[in-house]
MARTI-559693 format. One record per residue: residue in one letter; z, x, y of N, C-alpha, C, CB in turn. Coordinates in steps of 0.2 Angstrom, whole numbers, plus 2048, in hexadecimal, padded with zeros to 3 digits. Glycine has a CB too. Example, Ala and Ser with C-alpha at 12.3 -4.5 7.8 and 13.67 -1.06 7.14 Angstrom:
<sites>
  torvex  nzz  nxx  nyy  cazz  caxx  cayy  czz  cxx  cyy  cbzz  cbxx  cbyy
       A  827  842  7E4   827   83E   7EA  827  842  7F0   82D   839   7EA
       S  823  840  7F5   824   844   7FB  827  840  800   81D   846   7FD
</sites>
This chain:
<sites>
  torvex  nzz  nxx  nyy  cazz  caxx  cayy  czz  cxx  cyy  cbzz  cbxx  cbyy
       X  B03  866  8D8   B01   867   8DF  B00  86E  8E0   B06   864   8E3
       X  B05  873  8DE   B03   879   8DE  B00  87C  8DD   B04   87C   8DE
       X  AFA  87A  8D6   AF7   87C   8D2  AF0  87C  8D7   AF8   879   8CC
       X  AF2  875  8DB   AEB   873   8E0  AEA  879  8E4   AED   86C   8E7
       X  AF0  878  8E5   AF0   87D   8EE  AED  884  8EC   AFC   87E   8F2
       X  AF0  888  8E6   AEE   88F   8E4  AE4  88E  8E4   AF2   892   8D9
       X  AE4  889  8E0   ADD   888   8DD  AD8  888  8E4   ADD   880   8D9
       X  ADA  885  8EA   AD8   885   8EE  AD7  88E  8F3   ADB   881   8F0
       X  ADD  891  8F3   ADF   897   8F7  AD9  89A  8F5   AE6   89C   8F6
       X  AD8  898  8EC   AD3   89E   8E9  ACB  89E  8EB   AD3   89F   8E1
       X  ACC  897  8EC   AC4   896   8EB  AC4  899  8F3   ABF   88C   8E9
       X  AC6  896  8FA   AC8   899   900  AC7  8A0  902   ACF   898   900
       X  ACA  8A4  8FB   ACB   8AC   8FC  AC4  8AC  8F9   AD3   8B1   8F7
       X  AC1  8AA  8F3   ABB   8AA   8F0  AB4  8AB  8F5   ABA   8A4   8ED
       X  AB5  8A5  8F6   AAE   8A5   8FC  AB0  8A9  905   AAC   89A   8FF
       X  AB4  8AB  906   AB4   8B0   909  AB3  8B6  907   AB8   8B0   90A
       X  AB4  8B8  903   AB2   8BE   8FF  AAA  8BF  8FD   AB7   8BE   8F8
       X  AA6  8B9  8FD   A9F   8B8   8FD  A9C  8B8  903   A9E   8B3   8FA
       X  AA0  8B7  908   A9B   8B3   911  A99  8BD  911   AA2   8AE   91C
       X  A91  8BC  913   A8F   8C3   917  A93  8C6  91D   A88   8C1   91A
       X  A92  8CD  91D   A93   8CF   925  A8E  8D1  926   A9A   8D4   928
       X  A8E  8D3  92C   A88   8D9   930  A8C  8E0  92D   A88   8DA   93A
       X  A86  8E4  930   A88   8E9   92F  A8D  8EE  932   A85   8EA   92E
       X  A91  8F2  932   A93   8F5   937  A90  8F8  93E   A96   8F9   935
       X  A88  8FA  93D   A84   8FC   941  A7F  8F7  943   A81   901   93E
       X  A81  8F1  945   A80   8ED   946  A7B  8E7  941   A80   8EF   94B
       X  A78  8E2  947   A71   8DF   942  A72  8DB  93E   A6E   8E4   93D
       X  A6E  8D6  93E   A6D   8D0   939  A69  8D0  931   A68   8CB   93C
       X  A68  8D9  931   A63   8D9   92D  A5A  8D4  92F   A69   8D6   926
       X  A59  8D3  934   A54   8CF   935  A4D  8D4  934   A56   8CB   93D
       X  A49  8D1  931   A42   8D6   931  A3D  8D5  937   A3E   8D4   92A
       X  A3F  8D1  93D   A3B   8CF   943  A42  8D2  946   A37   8C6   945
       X  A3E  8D6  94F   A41   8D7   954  A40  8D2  95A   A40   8DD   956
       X  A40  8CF  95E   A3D   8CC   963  A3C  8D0  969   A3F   8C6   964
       X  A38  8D2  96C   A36   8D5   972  A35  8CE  978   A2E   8DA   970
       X  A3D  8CF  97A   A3D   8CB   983  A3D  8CF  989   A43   8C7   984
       X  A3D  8CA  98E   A3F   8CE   993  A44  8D1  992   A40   8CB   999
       X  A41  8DA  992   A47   8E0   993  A4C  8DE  98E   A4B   8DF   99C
       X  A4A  8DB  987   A50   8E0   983  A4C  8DE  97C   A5B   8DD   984
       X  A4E  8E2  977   A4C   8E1   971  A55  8DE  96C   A47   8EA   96E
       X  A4E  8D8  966   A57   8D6   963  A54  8D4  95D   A5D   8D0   968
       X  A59  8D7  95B   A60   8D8   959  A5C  8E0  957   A63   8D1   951
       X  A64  8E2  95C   A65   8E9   95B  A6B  8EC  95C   A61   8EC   95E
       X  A6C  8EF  957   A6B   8F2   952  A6A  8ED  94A   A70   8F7   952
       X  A65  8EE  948   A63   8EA   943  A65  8F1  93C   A5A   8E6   943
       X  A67  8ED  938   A65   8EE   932  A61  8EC  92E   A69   8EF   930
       X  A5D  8EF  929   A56   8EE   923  A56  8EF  91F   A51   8EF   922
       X  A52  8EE  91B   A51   8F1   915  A48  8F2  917   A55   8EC   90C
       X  A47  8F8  911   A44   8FE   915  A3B  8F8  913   A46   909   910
       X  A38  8F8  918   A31   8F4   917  A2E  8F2  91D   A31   8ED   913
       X  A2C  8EC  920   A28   8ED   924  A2D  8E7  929   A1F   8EC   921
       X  A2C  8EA  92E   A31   8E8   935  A2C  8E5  93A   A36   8EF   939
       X  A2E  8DD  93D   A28   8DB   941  A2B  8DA  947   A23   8D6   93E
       X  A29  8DD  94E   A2A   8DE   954  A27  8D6  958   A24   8E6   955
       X  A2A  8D3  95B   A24   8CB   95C  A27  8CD  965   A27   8C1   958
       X  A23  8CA  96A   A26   8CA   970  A23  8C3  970   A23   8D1   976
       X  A28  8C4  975   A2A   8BB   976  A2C  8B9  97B   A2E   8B8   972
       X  A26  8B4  97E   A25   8B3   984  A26  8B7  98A   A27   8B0   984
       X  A24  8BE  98A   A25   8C4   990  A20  8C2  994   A24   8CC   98F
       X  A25  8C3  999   A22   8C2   9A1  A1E  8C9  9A3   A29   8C0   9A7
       X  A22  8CD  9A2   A1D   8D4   9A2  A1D  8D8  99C   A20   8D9   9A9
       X  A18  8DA  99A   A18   8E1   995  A1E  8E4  993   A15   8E7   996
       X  A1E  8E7  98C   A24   8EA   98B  A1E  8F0  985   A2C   8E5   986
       X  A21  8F7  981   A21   8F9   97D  A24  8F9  979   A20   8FB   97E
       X  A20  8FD  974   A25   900   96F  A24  908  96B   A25   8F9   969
       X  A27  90B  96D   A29   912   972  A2F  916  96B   A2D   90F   97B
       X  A2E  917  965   A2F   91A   961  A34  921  963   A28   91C   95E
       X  A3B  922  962   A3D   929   965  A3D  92F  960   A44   929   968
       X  A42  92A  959   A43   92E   955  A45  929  94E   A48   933   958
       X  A44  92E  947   A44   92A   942  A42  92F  93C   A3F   925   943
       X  A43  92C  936   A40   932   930  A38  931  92E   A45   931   927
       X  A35  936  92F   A2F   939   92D  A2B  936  932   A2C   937   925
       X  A23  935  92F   A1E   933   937  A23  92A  93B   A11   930   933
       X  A23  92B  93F   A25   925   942  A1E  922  944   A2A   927   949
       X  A1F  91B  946   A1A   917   945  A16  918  94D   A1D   90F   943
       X  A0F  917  94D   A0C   918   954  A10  914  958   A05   917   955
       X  A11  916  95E   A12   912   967  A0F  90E  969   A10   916   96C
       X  A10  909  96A   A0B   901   96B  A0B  902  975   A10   8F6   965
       X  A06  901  975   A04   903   97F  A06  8FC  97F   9F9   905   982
       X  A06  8F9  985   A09   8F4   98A  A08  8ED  986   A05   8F4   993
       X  A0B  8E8  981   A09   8E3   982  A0E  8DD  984   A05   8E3   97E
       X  A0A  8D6  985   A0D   8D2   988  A10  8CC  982   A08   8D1   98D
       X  A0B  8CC  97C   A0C   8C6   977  A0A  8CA  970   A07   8BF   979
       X  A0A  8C6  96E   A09   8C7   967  A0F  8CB  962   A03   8CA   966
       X  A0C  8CE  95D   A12   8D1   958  A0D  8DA  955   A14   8C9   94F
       X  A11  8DD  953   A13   8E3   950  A16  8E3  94B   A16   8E8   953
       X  A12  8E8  946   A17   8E8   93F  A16  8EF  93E   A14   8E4   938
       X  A1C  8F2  93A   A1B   8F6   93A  A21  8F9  933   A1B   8F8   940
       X  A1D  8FD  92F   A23   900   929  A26  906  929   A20   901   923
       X  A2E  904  929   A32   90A   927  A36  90A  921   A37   90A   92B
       X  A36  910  922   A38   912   91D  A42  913  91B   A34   919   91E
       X  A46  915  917   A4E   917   91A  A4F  91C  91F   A52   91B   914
       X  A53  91A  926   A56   91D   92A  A57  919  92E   A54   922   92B
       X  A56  91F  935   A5B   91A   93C  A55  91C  940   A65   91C   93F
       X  A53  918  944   A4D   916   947  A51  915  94E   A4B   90F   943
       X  A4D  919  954   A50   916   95A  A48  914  95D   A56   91D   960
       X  A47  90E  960   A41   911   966  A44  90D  96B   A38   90F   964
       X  A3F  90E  971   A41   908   978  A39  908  97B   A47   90C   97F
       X  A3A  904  981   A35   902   984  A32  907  98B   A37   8FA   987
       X  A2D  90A  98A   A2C   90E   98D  A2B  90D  996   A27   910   989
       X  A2B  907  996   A2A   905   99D  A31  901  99F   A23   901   99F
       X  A35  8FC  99D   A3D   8FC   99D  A43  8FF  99C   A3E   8FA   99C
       X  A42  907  998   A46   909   997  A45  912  993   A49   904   993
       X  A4B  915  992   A4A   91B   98D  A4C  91A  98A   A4D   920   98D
       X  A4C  920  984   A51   921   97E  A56  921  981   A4F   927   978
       X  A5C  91A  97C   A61   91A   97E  A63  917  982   A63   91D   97E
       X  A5F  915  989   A61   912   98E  A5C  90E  991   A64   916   994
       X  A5E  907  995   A58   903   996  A57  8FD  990   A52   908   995
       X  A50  8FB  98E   A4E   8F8   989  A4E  8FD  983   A48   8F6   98A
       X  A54  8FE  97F   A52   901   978  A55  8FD  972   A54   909   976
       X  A53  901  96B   A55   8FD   967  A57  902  963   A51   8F8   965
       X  A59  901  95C   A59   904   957  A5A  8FF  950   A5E   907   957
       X  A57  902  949   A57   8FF   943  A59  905  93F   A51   8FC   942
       X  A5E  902  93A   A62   906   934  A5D  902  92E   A6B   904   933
       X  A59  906  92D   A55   905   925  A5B  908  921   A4E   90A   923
       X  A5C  903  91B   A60   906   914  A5D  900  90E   A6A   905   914
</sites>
């Protein structure tokens, strides 16, 4: 019976030691953001470093996507839209943008992405 019980604790302590977390800087690791009314998500995401795809979904009014800061050329500013999707590739770093008509950098609609 005890032999049960250890045998269990370990596998227990085992697959714990295996379940994912996030990261401390937030994020699902997800390579889509979804652009809704007034907030982008999951943010703060973490990635690994390639091509990240922006989708809006189902907005009632326009949003952007409004680039602040990042390592090397940051990707172009996408003007007002209402549907569809953006892609775009990054490279390692930390990535802030927001929506240029709901929000600033840092306040409002923004977001951020940790490339590693």
């Amino acid at each position: 019976m005890r032999g049960t019980f250890w045998i269990a604790v370990i596998a227990v302590l085992t697959l714990a030691g295996c379940s994912s977390s996030t990261s401390p800087d937030g994020g699902g690791a997800s390579t889509t953001i979804t652009v809704g009314n007034d907030f982008f998500s999951p943010t703060p995401d973490t990635v690994a470093p390639g091509v990240v795809t922006f989708t809006w979904s189902a907005a009632s009014h326009g949003h952007t996507l409004t680039w602040d800061s990042g390592p090397g050329t940051l990707p172009a500013n996408t003007g007002t839209i209402t549907s569809g999707s953006r892609t775009v590739t990054l490279q390692a770093g930390r990535y802030e943008y927001h929506c240029s008509i709901h929000g600033s950098p840092g306040a409002g609609m923004h977001g951020t992405i940790i490339v590693q």
